[in-house]
C-alpha positions in Angstrom: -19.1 10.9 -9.8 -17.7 9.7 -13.3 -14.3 8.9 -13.7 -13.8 11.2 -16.7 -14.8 14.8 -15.4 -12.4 13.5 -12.2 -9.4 12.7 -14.4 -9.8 15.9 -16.5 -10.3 18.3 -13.2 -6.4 17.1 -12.2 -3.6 19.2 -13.4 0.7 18.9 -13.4 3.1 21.1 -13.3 6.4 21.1 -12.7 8.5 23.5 -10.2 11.8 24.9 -10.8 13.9 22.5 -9.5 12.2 19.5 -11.4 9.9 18.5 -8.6 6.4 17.0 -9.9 2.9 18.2 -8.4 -0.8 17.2 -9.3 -3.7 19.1 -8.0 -7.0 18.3 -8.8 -9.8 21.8 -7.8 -12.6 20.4 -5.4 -15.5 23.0 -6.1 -17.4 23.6 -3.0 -15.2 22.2 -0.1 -13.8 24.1 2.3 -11.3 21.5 3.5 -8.3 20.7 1.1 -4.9 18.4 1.7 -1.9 18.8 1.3 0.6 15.9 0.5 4.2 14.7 0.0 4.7 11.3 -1.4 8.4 10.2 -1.8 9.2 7.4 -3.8 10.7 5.2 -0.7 9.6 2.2 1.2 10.6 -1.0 2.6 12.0 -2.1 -1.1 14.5 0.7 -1.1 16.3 -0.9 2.5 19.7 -2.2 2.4 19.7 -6.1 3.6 19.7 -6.4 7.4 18.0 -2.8 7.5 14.2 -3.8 7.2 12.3 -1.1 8.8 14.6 1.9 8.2 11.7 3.7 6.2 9.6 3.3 8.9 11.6 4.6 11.2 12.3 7.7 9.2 8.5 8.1 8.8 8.4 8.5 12.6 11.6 10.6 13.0 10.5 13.2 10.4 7.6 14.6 13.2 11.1 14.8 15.8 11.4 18.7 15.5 14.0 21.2 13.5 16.1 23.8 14.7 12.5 25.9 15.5 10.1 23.5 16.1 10.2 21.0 19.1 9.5 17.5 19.1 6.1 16.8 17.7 5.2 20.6 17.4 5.0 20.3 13.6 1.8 17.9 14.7 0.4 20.6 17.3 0.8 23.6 14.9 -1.6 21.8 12.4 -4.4 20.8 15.1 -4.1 24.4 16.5 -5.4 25.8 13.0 -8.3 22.5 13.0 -6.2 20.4 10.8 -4.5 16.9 11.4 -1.7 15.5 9.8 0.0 11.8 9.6 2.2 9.7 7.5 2.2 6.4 6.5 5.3 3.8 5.1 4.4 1.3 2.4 6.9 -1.4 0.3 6.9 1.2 -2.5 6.3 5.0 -1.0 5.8 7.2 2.4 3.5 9.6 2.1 2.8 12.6 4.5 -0.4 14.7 4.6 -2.5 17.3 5.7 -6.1 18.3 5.8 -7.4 21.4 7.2 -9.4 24.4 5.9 -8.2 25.6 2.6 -6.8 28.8 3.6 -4.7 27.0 6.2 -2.8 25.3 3.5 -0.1 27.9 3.6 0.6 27.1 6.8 1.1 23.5 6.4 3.3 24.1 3.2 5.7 26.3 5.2 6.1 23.3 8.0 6.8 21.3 5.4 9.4 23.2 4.0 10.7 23.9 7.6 10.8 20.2 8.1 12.6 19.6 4.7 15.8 21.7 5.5 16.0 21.9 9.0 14.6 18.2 10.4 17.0 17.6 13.5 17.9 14.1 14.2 19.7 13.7 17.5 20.5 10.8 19.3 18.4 10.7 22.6 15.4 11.2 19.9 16.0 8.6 18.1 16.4 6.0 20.2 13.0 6.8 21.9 11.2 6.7 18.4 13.7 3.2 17.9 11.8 1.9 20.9 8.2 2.9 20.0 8.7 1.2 16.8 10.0 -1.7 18.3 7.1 -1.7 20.4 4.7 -0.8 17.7 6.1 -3.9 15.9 5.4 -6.0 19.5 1.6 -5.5 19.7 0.9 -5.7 15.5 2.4 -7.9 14.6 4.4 -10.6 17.3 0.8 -10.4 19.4 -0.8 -10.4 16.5 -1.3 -14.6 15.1 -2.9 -13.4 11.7 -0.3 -10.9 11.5 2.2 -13.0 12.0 1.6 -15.7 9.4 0.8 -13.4 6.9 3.9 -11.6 7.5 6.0 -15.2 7.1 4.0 -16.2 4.3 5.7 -13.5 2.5 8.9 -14.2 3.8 8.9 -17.4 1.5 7.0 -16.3 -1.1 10.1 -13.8 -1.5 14.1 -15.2 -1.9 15.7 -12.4 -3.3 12.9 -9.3 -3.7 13.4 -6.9 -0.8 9.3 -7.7 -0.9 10.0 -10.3 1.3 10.8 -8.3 4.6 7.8 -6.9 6.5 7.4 -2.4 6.3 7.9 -2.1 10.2 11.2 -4.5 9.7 12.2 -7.2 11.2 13.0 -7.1 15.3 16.9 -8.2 14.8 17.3 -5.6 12.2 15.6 -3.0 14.2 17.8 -3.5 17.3 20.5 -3.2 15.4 19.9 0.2 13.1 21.7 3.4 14.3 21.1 6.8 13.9 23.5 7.2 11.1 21.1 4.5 9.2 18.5 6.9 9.1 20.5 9.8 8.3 21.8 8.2 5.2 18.2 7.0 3.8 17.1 10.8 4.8 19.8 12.2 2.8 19.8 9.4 -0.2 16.1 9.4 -0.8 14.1 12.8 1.0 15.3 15.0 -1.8 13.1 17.1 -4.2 13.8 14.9 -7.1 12.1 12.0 -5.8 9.2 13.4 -4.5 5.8 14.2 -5.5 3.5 17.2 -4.0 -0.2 16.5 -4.3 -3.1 18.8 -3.8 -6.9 18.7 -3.8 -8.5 21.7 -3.0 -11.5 24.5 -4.3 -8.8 27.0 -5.6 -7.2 28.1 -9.0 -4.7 25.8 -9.7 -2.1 28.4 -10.9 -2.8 29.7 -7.3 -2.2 26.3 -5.7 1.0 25.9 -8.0 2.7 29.2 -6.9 2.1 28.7 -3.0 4.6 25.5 -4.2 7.0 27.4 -6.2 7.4 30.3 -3.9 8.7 28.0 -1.2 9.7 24.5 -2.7 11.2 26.2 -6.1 14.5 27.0 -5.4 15.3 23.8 -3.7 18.1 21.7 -4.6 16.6 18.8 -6.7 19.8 16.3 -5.4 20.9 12.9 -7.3 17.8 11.2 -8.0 18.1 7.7 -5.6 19.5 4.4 -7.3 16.8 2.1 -8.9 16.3 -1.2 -7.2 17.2 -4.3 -9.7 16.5 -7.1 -7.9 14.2 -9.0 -9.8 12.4 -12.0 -8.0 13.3 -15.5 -9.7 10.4 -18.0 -10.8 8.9 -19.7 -8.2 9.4 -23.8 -9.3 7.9 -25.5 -6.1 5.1 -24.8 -4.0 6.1 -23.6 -0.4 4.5 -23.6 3.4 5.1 -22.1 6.5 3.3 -23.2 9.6 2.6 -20.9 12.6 1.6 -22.8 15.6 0.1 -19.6 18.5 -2.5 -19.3 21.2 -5.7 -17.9 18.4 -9.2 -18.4 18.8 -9.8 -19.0 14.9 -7.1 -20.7 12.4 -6.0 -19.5 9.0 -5.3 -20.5 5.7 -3.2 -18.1 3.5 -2.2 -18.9 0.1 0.1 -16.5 -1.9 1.0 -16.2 -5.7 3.4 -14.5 -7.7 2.0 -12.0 -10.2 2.4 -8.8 -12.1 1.7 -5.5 -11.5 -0.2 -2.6 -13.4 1.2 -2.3 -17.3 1.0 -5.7 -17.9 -1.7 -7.6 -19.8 -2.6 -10.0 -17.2 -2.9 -7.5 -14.8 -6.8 -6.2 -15.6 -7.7 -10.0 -15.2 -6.0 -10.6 -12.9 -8.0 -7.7 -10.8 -11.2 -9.3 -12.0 -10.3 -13.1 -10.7 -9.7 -11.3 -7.0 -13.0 -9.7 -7.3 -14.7 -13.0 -8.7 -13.1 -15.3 -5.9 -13.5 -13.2 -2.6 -15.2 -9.9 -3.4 -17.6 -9.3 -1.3 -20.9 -12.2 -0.2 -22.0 -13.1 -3.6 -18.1 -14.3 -4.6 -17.4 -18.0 -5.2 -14.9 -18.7 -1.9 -17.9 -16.6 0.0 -20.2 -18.5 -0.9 -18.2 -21.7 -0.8 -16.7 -21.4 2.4 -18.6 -19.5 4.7 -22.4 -19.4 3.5 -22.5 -23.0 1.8 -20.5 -25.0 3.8 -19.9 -22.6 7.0 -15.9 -23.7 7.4 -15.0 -20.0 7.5 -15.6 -16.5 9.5 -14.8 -15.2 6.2 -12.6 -15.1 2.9 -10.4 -12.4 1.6 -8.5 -12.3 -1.9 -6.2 -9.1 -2.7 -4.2 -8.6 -6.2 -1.3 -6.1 -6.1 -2.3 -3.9 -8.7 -0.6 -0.8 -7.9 2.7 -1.9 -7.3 6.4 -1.1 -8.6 7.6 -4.4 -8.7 5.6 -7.9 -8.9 3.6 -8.6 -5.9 2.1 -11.5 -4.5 -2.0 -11.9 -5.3 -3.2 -13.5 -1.8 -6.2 -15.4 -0.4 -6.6 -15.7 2.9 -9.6 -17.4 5.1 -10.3 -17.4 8.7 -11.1 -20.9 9.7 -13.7 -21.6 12.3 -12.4 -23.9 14.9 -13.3 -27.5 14.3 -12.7 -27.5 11.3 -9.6 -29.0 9.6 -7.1 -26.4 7.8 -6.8 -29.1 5.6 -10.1 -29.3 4.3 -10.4 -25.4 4.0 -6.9 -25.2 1.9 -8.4 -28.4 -0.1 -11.8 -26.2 -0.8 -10.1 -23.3 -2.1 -8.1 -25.3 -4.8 -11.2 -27.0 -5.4 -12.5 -23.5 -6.3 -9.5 -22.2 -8.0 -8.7 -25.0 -10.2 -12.3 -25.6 -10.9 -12.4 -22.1 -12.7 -11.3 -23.6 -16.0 -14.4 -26.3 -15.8 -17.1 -23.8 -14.9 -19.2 -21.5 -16.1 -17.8 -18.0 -14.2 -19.5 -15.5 -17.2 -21.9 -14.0 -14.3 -19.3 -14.4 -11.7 -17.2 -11.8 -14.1 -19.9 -9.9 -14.4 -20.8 -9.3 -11.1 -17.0 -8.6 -10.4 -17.0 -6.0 -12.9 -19.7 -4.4 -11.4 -18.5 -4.6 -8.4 -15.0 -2.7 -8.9 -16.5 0.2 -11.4 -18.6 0.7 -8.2 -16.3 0.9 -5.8 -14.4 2.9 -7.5 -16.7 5.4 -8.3 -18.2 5.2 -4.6 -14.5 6.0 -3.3 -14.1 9.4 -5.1 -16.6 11.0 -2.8 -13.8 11.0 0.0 -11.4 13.7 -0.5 -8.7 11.2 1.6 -9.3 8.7 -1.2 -9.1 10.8 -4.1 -5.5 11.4 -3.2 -4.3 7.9 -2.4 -6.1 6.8 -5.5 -4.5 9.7 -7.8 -0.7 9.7 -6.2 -1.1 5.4 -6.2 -1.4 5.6 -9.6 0.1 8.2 -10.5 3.4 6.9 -8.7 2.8 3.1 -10.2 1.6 4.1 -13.9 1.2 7.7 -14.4 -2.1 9.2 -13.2 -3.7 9.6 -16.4 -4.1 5.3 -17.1 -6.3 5.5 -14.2 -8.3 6.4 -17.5 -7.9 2.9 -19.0 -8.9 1.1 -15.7 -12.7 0.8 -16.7 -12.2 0.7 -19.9 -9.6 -2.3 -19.8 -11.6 -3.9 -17.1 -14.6 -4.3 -19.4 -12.5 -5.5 -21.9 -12.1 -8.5 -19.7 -13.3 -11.7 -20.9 -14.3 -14.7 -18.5 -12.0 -16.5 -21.0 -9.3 -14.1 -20.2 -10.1 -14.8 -16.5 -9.8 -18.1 -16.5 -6.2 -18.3 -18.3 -4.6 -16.1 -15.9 -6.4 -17.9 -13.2 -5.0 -21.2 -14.8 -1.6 -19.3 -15.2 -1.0 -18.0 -11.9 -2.7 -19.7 -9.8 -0.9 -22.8 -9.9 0.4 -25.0 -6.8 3.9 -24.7 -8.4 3.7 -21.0 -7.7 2.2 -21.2 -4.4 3.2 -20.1 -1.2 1.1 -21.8 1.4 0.7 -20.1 5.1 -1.1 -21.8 8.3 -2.5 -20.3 11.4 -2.4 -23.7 13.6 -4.3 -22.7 16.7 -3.2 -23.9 20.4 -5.4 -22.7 22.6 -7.5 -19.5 23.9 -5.0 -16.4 23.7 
């Protein structure tokens, strides 16, 4: 599929109330989702509240005045669907797939769940445990989990960035049911939501099973915009997690920006040209060449609202210093501006046009990709990715690799091993 014809299929509209939707037509399937994103996440939490968006997440599937706990769930597997949800720093998004002429269904759940959910206190503090439980085996069981979690935690002093999207256990403990009534009522409104659909149907179709029941909704005061803006980073920082693992790890963080800017292409290239995939330079470094790691990862935050942190991480095999490994990757990164890296750019390029392309043949992608950036940029400078992307220079790479990449504006994380877990 080419990126063009998939751009131009998507169409907008706007309900009564204000409340955006996309739909893009998916000629020939007979399964279509339904989504709502809402533009809340673990940014939007009040300090000493981490994990209140999370928790909401769960107690949004806790019934209405007609629907019993976790019925909204069995209603949509009874007609062959399934549904879920999912928090994120920036957004929680909730979704359906099932056969097209089902959709009807879901929508009118949705709407049920909207203006009836019922939060009540013996509820609540079930779903407060599983979290709290949830948050027990990811991450505090978890080793990897947990240094990547605490590498954030310094890279971050003021952003709300720097507290983890399942929150923090003390905060947890401590949240009440009045918490989670306030961020329902303060941020689940119509005016801060987007519906998304993909489905084979006429749009205007699609459009007026939304504005027959979503329409006449209240649009409510559209949720206060979070200012904090994270200050320079002026020293390199480190965090060192000593835990029963059977490999170590080295995790280095960066400040950087996000979409919009005009670092932020090359930025996406240098990710792809240090750890994308076998034929990248730390792959081929670290775990082929010199066989210190299990293997190399390097993630740049793109799609973000506010500046995120571009990450490398590598999982160490034991006997090998974490020392040496940390000492290889700078090796790597500041040896960027020294080498020749016009194939390694190529190659990256390559790499991400294909990837992208690949992932539009999943009907699950297509929406995270469209509502990511439509939610981050506006859906339609998913246009300029490739083109901007070719219009990356290996020049251009190395500067913002020279830029951002610096060991005043690292965080540094290690994964000190202490035993078989």
């Amino acid at each position: 599929m080419e990126l063009s014809p998939f751009l131009s299929s998507i169409q907008e509209a706007r309900l009564s109330n204000g409340s955006r939707s996309l739909f893009r037509r998916r000629r020939g399937s007979p399964l279509a989702t339904f989504q709502v994103w809402y533009k809340v996440g673990s940014r939007n939490e009040p300090m000493g509240k981490s994990g209140l968006s999370h928790l909401l997440e769960h107690m949004m599937f806790k019934g209405t005045e007609k629907m019993a706990p976790e019925e909204f769930s069995r209603i949509i597997q009874a007609h062959g669907g399934q549904t879920n949800a999912f928090t994120t720093k920036d957004f929680t998004a909730y979704y359906v797939v099932m056969a097209k002429e089902k959709i009807p269904v879901a929508m009118d759940l949705e709407l049920e769940r909207m203006t009836a959910l019922r939060l009540t206190p013996q509820d609540f503090e079930i779903e407060k445990s599983v979290v709290m439980e949830e948050r027990r085996l990811r991450t505090e069981t978890q080793p990897e989990a947990h240094l990547l979690e605490e590498l954030e935690a310094i890279a971050f002093t003021s952003h709300p960035y720097r507290w983890p999207i399942i929150g923090w256990m003390e905060d947890l403990e401590a949240l009440t049911l009045e918490d989670v009534e306030d961020h329902l009522r303060k941020h689940y409104v119509p005016s801060n939501l987007l519906f998304l659909g993909i489905a084979d149907m006429e749009p205007g179709e699609w459009f007026e099973l939304l504005e027959s029941r979503f329409g006449s909704l209240a649009p409510g005061k559209t949720p206060p915009r979070v200012e904090v803006r994270e200050p320079t980073q002026r020293g390199e920082r480190r965090t060192v997690i000593r835990r029963k693992a059977e490999v170590g790890m080295v995790a280095m963080g960066f400040h950087v920006p996000q979409v919009g800017h005009e670092d932020a292409m090359a930025l996406e290239v240098l990710a792809c040209v240090l750890a994308g995939g076998k034929s990248s330079r730390l792959y081929r470094r670290l775990v082929q060449q010199e066989a210190l790691a299990v293997d190399v990862g390097c993630e740049n935050p793109l799609l973000s609202f506010d500046p995120g942190l571009f990450t490398i991480a590598a999982r160490v095999i034991p006997g090998h210093p974490l020392e040496r490994v940390e000492h290889t990757i700078w090796q790597e990164v500041e040896g960027l501006q020294h080498s020749q890296i016009q194939e390694d750019v190529k190659r990256a390029k390559e790499t991400l046009r294909r990837s992208l392309l690949l992932s539009l043949d999943s009907l699950m992608t297509q929406a995270m990709i469209i509502a990511q950036w439509d939610l981050c940029a506006g859906w339609w400078k998913l246009g300029d990715y490739l083109s901007l992307m070719e219009e990356v220079s290996w020049e251009k790479v190395r500067e913002v690799a020279l830029r951002y990449l610096s060991r005043e504006n690292c965080s540094v994380g290690w994964l000190v091993p202490q035993g078989s877990p």
